[in-house]
C-alpha positions as CSV (number, residue, x, y, z in Angstrom):
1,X,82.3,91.6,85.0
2,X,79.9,88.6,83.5
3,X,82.5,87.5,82.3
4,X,84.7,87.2,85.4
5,X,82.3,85.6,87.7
6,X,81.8,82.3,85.1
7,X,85.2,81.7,86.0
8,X,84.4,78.7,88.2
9,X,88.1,78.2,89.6
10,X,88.0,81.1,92.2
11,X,86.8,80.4,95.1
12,X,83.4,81.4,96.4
13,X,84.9,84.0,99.0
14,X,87.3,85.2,97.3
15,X,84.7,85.7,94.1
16,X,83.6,89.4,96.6
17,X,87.6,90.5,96.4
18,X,87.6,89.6,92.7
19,X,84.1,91.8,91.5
20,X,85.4,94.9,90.7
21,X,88.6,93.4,88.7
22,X,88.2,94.2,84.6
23,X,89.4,91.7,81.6
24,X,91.7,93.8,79.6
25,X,95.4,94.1,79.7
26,X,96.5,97.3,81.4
27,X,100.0,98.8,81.4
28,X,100.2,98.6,85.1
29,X,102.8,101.3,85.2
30,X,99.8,103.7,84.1
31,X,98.0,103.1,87.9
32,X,98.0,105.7,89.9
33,X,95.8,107.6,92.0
34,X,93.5,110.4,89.8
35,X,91.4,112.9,90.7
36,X,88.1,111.4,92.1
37,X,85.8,113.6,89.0
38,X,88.2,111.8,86.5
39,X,87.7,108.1,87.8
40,X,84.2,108.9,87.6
41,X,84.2,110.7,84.5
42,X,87.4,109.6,82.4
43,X,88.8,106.5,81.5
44,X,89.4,103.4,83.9
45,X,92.7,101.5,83.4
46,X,91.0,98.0,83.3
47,X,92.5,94.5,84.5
48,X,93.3,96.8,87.7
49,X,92.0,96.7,91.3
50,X,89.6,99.4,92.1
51,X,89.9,100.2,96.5
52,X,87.9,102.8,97.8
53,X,90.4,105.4,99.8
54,X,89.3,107.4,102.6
55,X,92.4,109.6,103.7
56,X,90.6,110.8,107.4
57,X,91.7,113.4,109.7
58,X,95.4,114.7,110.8
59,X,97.8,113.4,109.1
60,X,95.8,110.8,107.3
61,X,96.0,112.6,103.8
62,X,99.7,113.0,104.0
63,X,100.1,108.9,104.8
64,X,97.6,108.1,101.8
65,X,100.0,110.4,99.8
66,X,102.7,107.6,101.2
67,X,100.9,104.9,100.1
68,X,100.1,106.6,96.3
69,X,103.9,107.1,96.2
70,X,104.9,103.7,96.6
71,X,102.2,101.9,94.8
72,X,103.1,103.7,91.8
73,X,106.9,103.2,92.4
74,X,106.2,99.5,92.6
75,X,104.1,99.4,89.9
76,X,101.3,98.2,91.7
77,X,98.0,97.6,89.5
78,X,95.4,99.5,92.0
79,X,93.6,102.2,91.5
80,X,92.1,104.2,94.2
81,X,88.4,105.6,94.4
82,X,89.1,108.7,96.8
83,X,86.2,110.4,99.2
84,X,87.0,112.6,101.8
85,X,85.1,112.2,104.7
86,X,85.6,114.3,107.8
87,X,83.3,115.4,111.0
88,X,85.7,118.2,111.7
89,X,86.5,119.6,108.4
90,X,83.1,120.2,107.1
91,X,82.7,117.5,105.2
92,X,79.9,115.1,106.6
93,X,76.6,114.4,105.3
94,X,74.4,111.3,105.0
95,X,75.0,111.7,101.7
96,X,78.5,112.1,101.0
97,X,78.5,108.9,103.7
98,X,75.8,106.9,101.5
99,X,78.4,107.7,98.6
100,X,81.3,106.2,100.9
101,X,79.4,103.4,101.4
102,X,77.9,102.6,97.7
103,X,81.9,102.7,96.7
104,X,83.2,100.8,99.7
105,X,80.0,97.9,98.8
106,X,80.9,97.9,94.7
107,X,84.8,97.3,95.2
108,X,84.3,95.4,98.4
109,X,88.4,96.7,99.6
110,X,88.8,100.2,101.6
111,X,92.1,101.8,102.8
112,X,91.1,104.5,105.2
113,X,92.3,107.0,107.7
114,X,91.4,107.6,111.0
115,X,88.3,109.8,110.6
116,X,88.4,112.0,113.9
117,X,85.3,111.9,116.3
118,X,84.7,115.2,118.3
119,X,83.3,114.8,121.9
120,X,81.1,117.3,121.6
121,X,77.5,116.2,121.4
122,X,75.6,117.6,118.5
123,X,72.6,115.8,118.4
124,X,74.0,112.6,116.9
125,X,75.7,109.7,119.5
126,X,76.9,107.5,116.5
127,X,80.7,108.6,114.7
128,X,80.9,108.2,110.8
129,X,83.5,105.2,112.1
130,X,80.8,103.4,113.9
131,X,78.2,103.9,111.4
132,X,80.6,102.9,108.5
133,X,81.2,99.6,110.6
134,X,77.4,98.9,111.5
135,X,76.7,99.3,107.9
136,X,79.8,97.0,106.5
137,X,78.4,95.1,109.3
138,X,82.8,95.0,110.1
139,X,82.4,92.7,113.0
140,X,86.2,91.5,113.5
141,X,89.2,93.9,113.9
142,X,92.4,92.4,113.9
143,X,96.0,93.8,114.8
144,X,99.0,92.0,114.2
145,X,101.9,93.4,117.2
146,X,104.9,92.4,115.5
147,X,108.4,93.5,116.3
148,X,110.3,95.0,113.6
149,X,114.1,93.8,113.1
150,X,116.5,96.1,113.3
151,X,114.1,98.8,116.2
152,X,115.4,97.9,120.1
153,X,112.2,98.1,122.1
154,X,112.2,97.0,125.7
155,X,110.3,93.8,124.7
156,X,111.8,92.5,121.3
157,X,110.8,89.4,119.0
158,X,106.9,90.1,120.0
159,X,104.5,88.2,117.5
160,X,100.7,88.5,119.0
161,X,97.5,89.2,117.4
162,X,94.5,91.1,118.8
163,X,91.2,90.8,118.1
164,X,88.1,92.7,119.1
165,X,84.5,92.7,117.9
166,X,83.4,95.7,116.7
167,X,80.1,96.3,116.3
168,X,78.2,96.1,120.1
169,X,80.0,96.5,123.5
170,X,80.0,100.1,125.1
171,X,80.5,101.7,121.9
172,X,76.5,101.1,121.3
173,X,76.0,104.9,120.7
174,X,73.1,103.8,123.3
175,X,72.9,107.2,126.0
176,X,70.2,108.9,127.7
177,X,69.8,111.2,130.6
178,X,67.6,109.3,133.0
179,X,67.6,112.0,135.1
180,X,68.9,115.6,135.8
181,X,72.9,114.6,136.2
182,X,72.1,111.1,135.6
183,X,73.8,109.2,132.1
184,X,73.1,105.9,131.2
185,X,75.1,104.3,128.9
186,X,73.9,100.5,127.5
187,X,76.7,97.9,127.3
188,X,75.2,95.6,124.7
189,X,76.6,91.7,124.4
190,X,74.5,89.1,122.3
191,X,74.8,85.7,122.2
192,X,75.2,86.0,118.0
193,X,78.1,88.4,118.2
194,X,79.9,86.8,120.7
195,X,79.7,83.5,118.6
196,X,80.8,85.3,115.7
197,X,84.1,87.0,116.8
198,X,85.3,83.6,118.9
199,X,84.9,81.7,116.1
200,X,87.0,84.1,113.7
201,X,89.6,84.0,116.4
202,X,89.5,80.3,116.6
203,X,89.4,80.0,112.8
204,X,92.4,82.6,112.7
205,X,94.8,80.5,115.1
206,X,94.3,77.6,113.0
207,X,94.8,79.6,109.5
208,X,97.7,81.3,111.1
209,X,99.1,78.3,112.6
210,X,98.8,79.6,115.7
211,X,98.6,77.7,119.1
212,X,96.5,79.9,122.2
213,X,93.9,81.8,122.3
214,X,92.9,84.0,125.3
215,X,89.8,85.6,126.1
216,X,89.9,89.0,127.5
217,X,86.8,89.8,129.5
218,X,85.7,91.5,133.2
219,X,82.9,89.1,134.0
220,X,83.9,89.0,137.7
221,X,82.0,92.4,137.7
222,X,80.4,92.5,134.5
223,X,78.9,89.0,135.5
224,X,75.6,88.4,132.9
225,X,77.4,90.8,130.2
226,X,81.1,89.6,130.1
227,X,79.8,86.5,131.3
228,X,78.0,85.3,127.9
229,X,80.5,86.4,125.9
230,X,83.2,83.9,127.8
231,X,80.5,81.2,127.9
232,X,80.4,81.9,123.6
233,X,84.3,81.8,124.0
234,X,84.6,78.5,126.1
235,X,81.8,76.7,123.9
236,X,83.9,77.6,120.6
237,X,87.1,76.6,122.0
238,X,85.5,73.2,122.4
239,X,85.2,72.9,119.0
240,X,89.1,73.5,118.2
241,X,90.8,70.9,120.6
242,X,94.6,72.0,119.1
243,X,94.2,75.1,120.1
244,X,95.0,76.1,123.8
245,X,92.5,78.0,125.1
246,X,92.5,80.1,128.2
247,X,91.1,83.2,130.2
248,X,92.4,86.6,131.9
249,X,90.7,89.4,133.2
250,X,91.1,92.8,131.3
251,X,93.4,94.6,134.4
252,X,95.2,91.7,134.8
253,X,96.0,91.6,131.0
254,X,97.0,94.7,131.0
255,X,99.9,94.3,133.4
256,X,100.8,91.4,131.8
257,X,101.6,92.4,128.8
258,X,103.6,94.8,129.6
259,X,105.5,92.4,132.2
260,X,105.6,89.7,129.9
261,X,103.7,90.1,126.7
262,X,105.7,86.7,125.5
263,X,103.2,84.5,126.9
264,X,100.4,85.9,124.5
265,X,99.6,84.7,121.1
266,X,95.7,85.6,120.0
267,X,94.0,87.2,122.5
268,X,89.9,87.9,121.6
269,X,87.9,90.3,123.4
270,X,84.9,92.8,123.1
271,X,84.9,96.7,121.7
272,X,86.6,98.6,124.4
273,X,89.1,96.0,126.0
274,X,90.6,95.7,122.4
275,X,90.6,99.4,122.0
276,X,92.5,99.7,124.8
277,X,94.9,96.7,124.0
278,X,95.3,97.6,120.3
279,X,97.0,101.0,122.0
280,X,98.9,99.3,124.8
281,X,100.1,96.7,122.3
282,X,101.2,99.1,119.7
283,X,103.1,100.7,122.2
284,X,105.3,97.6,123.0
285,X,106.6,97.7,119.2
286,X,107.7,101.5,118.8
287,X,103.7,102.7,119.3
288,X,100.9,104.0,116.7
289,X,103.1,104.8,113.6
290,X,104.4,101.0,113.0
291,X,101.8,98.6,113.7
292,X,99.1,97.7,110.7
293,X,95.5,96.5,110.8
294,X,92.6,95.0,109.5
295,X,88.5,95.4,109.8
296,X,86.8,92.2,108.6
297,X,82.8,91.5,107.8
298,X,81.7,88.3,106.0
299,X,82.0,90.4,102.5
300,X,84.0,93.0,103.0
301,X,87.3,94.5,104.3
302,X,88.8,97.5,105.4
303,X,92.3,98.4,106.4
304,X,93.4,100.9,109.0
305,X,96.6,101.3,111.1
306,X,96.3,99.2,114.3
307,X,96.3,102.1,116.4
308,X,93.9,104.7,115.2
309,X,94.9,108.4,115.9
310,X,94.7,111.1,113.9
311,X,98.0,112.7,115.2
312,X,96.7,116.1,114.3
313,X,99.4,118.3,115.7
314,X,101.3,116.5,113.1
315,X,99.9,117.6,110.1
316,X,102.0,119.9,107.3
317,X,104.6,119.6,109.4
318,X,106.4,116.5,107.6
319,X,107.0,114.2,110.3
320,X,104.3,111.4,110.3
321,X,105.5,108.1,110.5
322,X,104.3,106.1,107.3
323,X,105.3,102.3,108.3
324,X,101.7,101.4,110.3
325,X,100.3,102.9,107.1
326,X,102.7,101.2,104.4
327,X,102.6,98.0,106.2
328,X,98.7,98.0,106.3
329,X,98.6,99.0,102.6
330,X,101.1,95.8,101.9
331,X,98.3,93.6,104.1
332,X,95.4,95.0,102.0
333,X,97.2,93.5,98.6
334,X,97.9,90.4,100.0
335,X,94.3,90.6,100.7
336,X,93.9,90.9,96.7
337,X,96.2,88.0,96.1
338,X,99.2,90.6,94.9
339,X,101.7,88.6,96.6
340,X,104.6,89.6,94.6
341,X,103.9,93.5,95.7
342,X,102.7,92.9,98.8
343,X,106.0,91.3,99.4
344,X,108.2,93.9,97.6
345,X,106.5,96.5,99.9
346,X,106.9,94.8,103.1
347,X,110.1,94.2,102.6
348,X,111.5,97.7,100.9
349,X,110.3,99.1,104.5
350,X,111.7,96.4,106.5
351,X,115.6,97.4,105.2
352,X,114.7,101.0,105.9
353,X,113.8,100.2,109.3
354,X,116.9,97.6,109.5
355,X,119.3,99.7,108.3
356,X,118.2,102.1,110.9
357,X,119.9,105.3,109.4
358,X,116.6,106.9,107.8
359,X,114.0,107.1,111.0
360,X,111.5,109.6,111.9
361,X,110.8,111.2,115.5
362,X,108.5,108.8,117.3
363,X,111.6,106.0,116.3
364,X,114.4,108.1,117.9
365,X,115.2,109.7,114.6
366,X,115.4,112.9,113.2
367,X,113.9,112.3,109.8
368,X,110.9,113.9,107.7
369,X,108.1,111.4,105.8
370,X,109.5,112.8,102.6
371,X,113.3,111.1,103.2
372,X,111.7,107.8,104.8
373,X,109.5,107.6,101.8
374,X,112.4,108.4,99.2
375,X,114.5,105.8,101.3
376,X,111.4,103.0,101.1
377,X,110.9,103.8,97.2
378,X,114.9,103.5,96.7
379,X,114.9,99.9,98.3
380,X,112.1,99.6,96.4
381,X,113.7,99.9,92.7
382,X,117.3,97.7,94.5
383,X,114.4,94.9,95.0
384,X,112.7,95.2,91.3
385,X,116.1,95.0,89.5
């Protein structure tokens, strides 16, 4: 590890990514997920990528299986730190969370689940999710709704990005009975924040070559809340004259996107509008099982499908979707500069979906996880030769 950070030709914010990467040569064959007691225990392949894996509720564990399956059919030199970390399933603790977190701040890369938040209120407002954000300080979330050739939807050829901030809004965790019957529930915009996420947008258009952005807010109501977070929105976008900028109201946005989601291209907006769009946006594409995405702080990421559900009536039964999963996995090496796989990846589950004769249930299909997966890893070994 010295050694690695004298070398002076990485960049400075990629030098975060880069940390946990060893010096030796590895057989990179050898990389596959272990039992968590023997990564800690046993021997490290080195010259891999360490990522910390949090499977999640539902169906989570059997689409981290996916993942597994095709890293280590495509050879891909990662290998996963595994904690299981549930609310439902007795296994939460501050502790097994500070764990979580200690491995999630040393390799600096996470591929998670959706970690299922009950309703009923036991004495604690804040979810593991939100506190793993707070604490990752994972300010910007960002879903890419892409069509996928080869899958009719009623909109085709879509290609918009959403981001929301993350960390304030309504999900504050910030409730208390005023009075008997009476909730209040603290809807928390700063100034900081809503600096912080425009300017990621704005700096995302322009990375992405992108040429709108569109702020999503409800300040003719919310007029002192909603309203600072345009006024942070409209001062940014003054600093990025090549990029369009404009505004819509959160109802409004809604309808139009599913009237004419074409006229989009990054739309930015606070915690619970972009909860709501991720959902509606996914749905535009085939819904929650193909669309991936992305948490982003100034050190740290995390990768997650775009539309986060835990699809618990699903589990053991085989039918799970793996492409939002896949597709997010094939995102996080990119992330690590493993073009080559990232692309391999991406494009073994592109043919599946092209092809269109292996799909699962929520495509129109009638296949199981285990054939789509044997159909991605078989495209996978046509693309290696």
């Amino acid at each position: 590890m010295a050694a690695l950070r004298k070398v002076l030709a990485v960049p400075q914010r990629f030098l975060a990514t880069w940390r946990h990467v060893a010096c030796r040569t590895i057989n990179t064959s050898s990389v596959v997920q272990q039992p968590m007691s023997n990564q800690m225990e046993g021997f490290k392949p080195e010259g891999a990528f360490h990522v910390t894996m949090i499977p999640g509720d539902g169906v989570g564990p059997e689409l981290m299986q996916s993942v597994k399956d095709v890293f280590k059919a495509a050879d891909v030199p990662v290998v996963f730190d595994e904690f299981h970390l549930s609310e439902v399933q007795n296994m939460a603790s501050e502790e097994r969370l500070e764990e979580v977190l200690e491995s999630m701040k040393l390799n600096r890369v996470a591929i998670k689940g959706k970690i299922h938040t009950p309703m009923e209120y036991k004495g604690e407002l804040s979810s593991y999710e939100m506190k793993l954000r707070r604490k990752l300080d994972l300010f910007a979330n960002v879903v890419h709704v892409c069509s996928l050739p080869g899958y009719e939807t009623r909109h085709n050829n879509l290609d918009l990005v959403i981001i929301r901030e993350q960390t304030e809004g309504e999900y504050s965790s910030l409730e208390h009975e005023s009075a008997e019957g009476v909730i209040e529930c603290l809807k928390i915009i700063t100034r900081v924040k809503s600096n912080r996420i425009a300017k990621f947008a704005f700096d995302y258009a322009t990375k992405k070559n992108r040429s709108k952005v569109t702020a999503v807010h409800k300040a003719n109501i919310m007029k002192l809340g909603d309203g600072l977070f345009l006024q942070c929105c409209e001062e940014v976008s003054k600093l990025y004259p090549k990029i369009e900028y404009e505004t819509i109201i959160i109802d409004n946005c809604c309808m139009q996107l599913v009237q004419n989601p074409y006229q989009f291209d990054v739309l930015v907006m606070p915690n619970l509008y972009g909860n709501i769009i991720d959902n509606l946006a996914a749905g535009l594409v085939g819904g929650a099982g193909v669309v991936p995405g992305e948490s982003y702080s100034a050190e740290y990421a995390v990768f997650e499908t775009g539309a986060r559900h835990p699809f618990a009536h699903a589990v053991g039964r085989n039918i799970a979707n793996p492409t939002a999963m896949i597709l997010t996995a094939s995102n996080m090496l990119r992330h690590l500069n493993l073009d080559h796989h990232s692309n391999l990846i991406l494009e073994a589950v592109k043919k599946v979906i092209k092809d269109g004769k292996v799909r699962t249930g929520d495509m129109g299909g009638y296949s199981s996880t285990t054939e789509f997966m044997k159909c991605v890893i078989d495209n996978l070994h046509q693309l290696s030769k």
